[in-house]
TIVO-2410 file (N, C-alpha, C; in nm, 3 decimals):
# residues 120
REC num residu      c1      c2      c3 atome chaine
REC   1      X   0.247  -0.556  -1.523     N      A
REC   1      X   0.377  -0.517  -1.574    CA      A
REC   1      X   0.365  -0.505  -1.726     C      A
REC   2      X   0.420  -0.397  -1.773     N      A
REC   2      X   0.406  -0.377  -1.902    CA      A
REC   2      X   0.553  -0.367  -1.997     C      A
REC   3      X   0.569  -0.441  -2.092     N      A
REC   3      X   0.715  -0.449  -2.160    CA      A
REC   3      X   0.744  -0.414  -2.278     C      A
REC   4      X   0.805  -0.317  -2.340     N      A
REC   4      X   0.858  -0.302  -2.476    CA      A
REC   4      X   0.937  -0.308  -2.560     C      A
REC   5      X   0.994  -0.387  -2.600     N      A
REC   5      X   1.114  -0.389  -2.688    CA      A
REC   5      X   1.126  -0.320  -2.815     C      A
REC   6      X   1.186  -0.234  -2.837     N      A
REC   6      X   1.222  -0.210  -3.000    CA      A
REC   6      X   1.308  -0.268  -3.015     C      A
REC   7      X   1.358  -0.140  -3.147     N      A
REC   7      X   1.476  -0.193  -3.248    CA      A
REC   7      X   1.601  -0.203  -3.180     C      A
REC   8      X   1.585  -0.155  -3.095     N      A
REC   8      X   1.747  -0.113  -3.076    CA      A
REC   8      X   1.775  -0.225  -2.951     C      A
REC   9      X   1.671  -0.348  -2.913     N      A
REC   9      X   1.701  -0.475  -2.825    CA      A
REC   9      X   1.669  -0.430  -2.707     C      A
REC  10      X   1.630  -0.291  -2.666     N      A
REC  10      X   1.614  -0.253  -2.515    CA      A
REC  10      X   1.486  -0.280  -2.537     C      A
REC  11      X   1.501  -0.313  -2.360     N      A
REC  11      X   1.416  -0.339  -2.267    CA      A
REC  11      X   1.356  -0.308  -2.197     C      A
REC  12      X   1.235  -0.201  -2.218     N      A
REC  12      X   1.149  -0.111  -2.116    CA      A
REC  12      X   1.070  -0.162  -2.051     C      A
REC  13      X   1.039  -0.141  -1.885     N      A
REC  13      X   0.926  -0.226  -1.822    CA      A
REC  13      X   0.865  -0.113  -1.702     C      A
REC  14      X   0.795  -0.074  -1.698     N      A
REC  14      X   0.710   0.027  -1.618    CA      A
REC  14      X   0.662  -0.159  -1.535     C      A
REC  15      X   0.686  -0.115  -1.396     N      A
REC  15      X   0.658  -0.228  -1.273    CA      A
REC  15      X   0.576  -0.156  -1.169     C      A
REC  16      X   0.486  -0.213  -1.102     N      A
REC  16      X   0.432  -0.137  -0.982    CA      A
REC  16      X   0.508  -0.205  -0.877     C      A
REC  17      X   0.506  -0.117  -0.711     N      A
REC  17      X   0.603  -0.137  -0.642    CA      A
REC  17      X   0.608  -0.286  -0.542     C      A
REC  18      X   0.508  -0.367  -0.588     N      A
REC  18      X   0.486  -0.513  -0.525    CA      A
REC  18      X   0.590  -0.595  -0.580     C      A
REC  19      X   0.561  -0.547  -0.740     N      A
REC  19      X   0.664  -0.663  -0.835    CA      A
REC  19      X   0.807  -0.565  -0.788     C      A
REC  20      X   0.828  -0.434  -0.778     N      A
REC  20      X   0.931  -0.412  -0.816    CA      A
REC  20      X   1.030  -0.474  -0.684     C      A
REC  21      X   0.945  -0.474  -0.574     N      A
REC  21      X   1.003  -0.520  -0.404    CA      A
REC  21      X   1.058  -0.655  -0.471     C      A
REC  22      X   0.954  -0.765  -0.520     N      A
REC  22      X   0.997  -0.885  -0.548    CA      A
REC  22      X   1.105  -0.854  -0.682     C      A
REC  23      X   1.119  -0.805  -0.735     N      A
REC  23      X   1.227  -0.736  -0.828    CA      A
REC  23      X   1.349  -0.707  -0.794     C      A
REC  24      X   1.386  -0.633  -0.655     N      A
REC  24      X   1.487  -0.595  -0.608    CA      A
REC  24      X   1.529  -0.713  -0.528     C      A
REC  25      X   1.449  -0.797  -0.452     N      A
REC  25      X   1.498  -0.900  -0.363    CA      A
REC  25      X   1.580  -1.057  -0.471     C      A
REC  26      X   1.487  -1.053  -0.600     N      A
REC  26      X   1.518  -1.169  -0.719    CA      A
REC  26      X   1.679  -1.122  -0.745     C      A
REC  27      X   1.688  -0.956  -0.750     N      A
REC  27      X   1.834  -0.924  -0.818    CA      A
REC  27      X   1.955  -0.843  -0.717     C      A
REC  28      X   1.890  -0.858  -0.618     N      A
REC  28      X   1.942  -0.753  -0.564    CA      A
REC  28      X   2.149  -0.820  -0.524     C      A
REC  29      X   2.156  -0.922  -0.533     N      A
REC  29      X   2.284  -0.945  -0.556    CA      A
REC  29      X   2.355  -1.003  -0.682     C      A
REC  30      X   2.297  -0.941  -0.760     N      A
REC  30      X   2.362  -0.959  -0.926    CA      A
REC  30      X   2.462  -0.807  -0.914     C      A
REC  31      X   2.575  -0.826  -0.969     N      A
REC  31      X   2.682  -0.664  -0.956    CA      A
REC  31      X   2.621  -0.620  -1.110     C      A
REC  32      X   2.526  -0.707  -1.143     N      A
REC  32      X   2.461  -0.579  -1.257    CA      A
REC  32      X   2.339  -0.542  -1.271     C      A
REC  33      X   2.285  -0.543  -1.109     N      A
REC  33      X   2.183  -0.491  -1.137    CA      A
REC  33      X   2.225  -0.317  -1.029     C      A
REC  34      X   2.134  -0.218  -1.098     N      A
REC  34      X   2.133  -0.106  -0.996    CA      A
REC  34      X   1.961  -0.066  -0.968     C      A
REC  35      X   1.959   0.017  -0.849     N      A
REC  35      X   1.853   0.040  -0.804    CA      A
REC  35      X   1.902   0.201  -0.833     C      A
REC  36      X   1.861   0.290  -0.927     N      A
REC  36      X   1.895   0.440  -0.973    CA      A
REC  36      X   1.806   0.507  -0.880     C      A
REC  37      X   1.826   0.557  -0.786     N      A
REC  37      X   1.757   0.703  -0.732    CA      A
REC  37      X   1.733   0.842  -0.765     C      A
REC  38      X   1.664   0.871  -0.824     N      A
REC  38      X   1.687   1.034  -0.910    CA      A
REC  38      X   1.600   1.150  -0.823     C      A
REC  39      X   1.623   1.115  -0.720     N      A
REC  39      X   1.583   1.192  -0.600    CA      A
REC  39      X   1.674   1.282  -0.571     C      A
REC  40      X   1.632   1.433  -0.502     N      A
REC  40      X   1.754   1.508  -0.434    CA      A
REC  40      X   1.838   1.447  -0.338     C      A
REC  41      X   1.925   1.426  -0.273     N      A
REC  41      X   2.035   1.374  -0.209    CA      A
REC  41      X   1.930   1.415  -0.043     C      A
REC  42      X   1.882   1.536  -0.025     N      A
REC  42      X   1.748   1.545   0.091    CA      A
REC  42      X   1.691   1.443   0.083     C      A
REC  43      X   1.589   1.390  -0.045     N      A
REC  43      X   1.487   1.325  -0.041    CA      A
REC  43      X   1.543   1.165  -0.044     C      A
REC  44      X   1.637   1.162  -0.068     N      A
REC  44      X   1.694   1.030  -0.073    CA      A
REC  44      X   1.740   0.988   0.072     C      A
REC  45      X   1.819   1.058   0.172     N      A
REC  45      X   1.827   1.023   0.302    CA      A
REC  45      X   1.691   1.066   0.407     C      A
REC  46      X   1.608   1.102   0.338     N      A
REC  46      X   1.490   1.060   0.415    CA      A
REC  46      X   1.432   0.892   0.432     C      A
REC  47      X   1.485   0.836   0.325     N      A
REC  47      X   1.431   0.708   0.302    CA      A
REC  47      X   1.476   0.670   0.141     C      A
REC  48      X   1.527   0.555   0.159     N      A
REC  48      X   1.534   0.499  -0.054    CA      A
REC  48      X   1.563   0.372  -0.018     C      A
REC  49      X   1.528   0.269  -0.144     N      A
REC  49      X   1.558   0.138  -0.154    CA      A
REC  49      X   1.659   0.101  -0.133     C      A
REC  50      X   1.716  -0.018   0.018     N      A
REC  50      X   1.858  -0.012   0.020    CA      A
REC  50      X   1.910  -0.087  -0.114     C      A
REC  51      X   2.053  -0.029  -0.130     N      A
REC  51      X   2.137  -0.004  -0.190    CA      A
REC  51      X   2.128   0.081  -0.333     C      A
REC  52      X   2.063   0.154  -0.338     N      A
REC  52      X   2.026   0.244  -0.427    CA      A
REC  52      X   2.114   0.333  -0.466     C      A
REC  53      X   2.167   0.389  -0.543     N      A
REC  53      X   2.256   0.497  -0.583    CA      A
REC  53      X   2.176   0.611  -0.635     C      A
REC  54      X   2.209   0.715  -0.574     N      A
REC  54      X   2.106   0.834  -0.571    CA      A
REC  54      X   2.244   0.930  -0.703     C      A
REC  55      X   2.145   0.966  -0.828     N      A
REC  55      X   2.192   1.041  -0.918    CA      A
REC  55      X   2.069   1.161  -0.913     C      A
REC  56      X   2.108   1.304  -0.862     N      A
REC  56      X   2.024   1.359  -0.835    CA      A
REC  56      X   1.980   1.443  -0.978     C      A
REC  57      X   1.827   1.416  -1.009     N      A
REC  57      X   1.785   1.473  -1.162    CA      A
REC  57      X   1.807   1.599  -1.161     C      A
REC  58      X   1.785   1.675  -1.069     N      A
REC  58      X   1.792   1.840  -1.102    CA      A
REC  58      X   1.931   1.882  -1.060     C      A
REC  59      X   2.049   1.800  -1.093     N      A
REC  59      X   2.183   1.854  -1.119    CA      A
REC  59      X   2.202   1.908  -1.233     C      A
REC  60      X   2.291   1.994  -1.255     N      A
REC  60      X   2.353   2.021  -1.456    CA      A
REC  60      X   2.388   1.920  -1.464     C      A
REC  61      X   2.483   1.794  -1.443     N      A
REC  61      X   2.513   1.694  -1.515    CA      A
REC  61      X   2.479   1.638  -1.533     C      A
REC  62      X   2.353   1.635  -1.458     N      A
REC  62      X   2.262   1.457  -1.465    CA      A
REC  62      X   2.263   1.431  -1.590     C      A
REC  63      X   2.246   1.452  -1.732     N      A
REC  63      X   2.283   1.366  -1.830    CA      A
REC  63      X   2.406   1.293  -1.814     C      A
REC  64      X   2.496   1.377  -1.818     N      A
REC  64      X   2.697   1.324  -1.808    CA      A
REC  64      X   2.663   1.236  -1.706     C      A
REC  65      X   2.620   1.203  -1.602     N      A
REC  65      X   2.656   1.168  -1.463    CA      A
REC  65      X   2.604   1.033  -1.550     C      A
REC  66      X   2.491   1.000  -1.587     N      A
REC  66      X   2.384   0.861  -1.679    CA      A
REC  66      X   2.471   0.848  -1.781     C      A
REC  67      X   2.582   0.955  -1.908     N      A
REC  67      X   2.621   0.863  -1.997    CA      A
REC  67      X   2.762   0.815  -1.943     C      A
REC  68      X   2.800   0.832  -1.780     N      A
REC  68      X   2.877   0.736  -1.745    CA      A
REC  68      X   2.889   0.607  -1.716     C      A
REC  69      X   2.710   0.573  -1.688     N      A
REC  69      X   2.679   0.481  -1.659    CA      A
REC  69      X   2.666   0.347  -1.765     C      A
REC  70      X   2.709   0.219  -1.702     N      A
REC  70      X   2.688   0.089  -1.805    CA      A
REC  70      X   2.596   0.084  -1.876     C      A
REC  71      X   2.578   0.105  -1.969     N      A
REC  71      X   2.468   0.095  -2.044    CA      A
REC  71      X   2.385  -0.096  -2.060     C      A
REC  72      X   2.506  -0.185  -2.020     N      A
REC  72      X   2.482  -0.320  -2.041    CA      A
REC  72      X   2.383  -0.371  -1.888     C      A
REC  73      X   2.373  -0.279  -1.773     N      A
REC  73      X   2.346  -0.357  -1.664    CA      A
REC  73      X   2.197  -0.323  -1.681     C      A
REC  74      X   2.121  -0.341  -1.561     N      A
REC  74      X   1.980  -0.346  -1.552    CA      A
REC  74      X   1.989  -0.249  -1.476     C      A
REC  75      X   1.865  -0.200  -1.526     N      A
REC  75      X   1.845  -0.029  -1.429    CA      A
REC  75      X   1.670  -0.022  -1.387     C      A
REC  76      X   1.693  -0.065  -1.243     N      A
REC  76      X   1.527  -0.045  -1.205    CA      A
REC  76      X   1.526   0.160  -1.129     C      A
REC  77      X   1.433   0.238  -1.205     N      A
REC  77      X   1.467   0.375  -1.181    CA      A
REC  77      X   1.356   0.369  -1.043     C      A
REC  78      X   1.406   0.517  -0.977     N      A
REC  78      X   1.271   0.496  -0.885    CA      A
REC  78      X   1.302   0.657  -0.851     C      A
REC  79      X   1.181   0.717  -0.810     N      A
REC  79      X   1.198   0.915  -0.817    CA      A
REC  79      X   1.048   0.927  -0.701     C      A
REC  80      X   1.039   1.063  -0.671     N      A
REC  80      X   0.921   1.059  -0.586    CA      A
REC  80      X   0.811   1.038  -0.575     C      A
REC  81      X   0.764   1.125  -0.709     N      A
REC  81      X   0.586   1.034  -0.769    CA      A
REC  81      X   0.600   0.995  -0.923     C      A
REC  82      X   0.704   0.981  -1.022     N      A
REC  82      X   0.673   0.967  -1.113    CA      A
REC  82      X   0.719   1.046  -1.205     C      A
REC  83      X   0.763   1.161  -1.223     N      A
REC  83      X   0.805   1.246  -1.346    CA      A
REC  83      X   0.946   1.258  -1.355     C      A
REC  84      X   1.017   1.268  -1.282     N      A
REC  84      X   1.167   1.233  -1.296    CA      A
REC  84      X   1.193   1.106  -1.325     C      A
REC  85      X   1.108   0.987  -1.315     N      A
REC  85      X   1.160   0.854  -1.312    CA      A
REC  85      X   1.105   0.823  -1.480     C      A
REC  86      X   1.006   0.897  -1.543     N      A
REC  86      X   0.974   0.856  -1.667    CA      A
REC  86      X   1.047   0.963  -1.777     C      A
REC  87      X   1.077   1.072  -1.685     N      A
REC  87      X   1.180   1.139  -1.794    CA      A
REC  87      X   1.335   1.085  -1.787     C      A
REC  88      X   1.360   1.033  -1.683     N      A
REC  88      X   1.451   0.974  -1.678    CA      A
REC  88      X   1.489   0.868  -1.758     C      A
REC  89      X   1.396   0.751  -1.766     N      A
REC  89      X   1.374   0.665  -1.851    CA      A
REC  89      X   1.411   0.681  -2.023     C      A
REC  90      X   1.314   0.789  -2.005     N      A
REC  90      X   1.358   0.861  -2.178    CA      A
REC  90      X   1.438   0.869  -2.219     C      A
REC  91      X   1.567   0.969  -2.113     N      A
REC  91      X   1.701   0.983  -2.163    CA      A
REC  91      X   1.801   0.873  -2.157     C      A
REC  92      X   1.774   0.759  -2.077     N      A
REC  92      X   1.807   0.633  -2.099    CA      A
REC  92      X   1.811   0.572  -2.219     C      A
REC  93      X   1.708   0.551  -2.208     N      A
REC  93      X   1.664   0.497  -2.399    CA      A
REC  93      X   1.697   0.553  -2.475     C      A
REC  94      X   1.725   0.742  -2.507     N      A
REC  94      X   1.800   0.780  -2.574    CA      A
REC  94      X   1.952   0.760  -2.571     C      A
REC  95      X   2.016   0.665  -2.474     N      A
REC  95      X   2.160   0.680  -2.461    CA      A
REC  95      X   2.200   0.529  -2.473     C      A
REC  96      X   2.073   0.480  -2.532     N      A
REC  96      X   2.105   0.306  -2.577    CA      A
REC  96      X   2.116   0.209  -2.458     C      A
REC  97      X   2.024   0.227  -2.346     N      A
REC  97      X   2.065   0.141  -2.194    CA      A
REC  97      X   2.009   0.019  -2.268     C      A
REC  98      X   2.021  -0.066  -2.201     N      A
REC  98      X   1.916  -0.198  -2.259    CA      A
REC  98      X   1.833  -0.221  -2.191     C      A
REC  99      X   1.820  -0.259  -2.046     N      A
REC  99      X   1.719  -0.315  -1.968    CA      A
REC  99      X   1.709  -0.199  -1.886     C      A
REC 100      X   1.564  -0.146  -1.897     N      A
REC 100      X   1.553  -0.016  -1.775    CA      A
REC 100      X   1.387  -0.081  -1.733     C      A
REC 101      X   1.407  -0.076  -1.586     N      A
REC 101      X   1.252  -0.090  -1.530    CA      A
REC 101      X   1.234   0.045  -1.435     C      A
REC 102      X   1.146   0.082  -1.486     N      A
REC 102      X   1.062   0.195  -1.359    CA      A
REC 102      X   0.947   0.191  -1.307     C      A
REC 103      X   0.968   0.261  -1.139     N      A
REC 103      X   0.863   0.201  -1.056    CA      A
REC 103      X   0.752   0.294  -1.091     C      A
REC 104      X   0.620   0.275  -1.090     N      A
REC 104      X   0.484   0.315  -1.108    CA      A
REC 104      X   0.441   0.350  -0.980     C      A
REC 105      X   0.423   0.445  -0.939     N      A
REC 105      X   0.396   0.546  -0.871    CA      A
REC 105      X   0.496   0.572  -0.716     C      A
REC 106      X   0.607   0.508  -0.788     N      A
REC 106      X   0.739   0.594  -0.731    CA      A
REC 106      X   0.758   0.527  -0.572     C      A
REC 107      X   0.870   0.649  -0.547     N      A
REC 107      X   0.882   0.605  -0.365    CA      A
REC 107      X   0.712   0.662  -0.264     C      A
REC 108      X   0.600   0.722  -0.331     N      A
REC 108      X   0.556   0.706  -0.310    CA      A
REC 108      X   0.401   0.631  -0.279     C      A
REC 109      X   0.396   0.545  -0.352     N      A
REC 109      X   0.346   0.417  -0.356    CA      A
REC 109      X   0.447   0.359  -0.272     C      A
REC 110      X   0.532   0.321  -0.289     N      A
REC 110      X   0.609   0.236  -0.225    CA      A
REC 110      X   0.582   0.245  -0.067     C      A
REC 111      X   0.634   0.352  -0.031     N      A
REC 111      X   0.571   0.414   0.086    CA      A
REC 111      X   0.425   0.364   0.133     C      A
REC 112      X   0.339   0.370   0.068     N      A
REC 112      X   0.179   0.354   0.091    CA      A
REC 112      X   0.145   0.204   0.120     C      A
REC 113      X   0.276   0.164   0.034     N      A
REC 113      X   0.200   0.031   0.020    CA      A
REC 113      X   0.340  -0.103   0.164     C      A
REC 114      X   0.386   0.020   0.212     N      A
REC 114      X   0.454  -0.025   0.379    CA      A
REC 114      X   0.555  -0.081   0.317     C      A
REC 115      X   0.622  -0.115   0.213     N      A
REC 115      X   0.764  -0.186   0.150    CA      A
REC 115      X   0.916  -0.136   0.273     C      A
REC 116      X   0.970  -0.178   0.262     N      A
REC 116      X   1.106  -0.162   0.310    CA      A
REC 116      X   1.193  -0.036   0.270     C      A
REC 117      X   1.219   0.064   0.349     N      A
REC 117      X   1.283   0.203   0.329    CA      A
REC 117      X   1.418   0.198   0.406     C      A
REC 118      X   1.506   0.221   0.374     N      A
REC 118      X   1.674   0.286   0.484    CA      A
REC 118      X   1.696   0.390   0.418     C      A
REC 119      X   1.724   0.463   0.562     N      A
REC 119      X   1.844   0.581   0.545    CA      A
REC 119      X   1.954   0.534   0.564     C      A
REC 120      X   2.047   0.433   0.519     N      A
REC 120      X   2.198   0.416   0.542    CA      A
REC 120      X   2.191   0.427   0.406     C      A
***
């Protein structure tokens, strides 16, 4: 697990999907933590981390849709292999989130490595 803090007090953490499983189970009933899905709304009811909220990246709003979001809660991101979830990240940090973790090699690692998937 790798962590960065700057100036601005946020909290970046690129996690692979072992820690991030034990990650979601440590928080998964805090009302401030979210599990962000930036998957198409397809790729997301194929399978996503339960309780995940799917903000789909290749909308026009997906910025607006993120600067609605709390900027104070914890945001573990998670996308299919990786490039939506680290550009995602970016525009996070550009919008002052504080605590953002993203998963390292996505829902698919996750997948590979047999973790827990729902379609509800």
């Amino acid at each position: 697990m790798s962590e960065l803090e700057n100036e601005l007090d946020q909290v970046i953490v690129n996690i692979g999907p072992q820690d991030a499983f034990t990650f979601v189970k440590e928080n998964f009933e805090d009302p401030n933590f979210v599990i962000l899905d930036v998957r198409t709304p397809k790729e997301f009811s194929n399978g996503h981390i339960e309780g995940a909220v799917n903000l789909d990246f290749y909308s026009e709003d997906f910025r607006e849709q993120l600067e609605k979001q709390d900027r104070e809660k914890k945001y573990l991101i998670c996308c299919g292999s990786g490039v939506r979830g680290v550009k995602t990240l970016g525009i996070m940090q550009d919008l002052g989130f504080t605590n953002i973790f993203n998963i390292l090699g996505e829902i698919t690692m996750w997948k590979a490595m047999d973790l827990p998937l729902t379609e509800k």
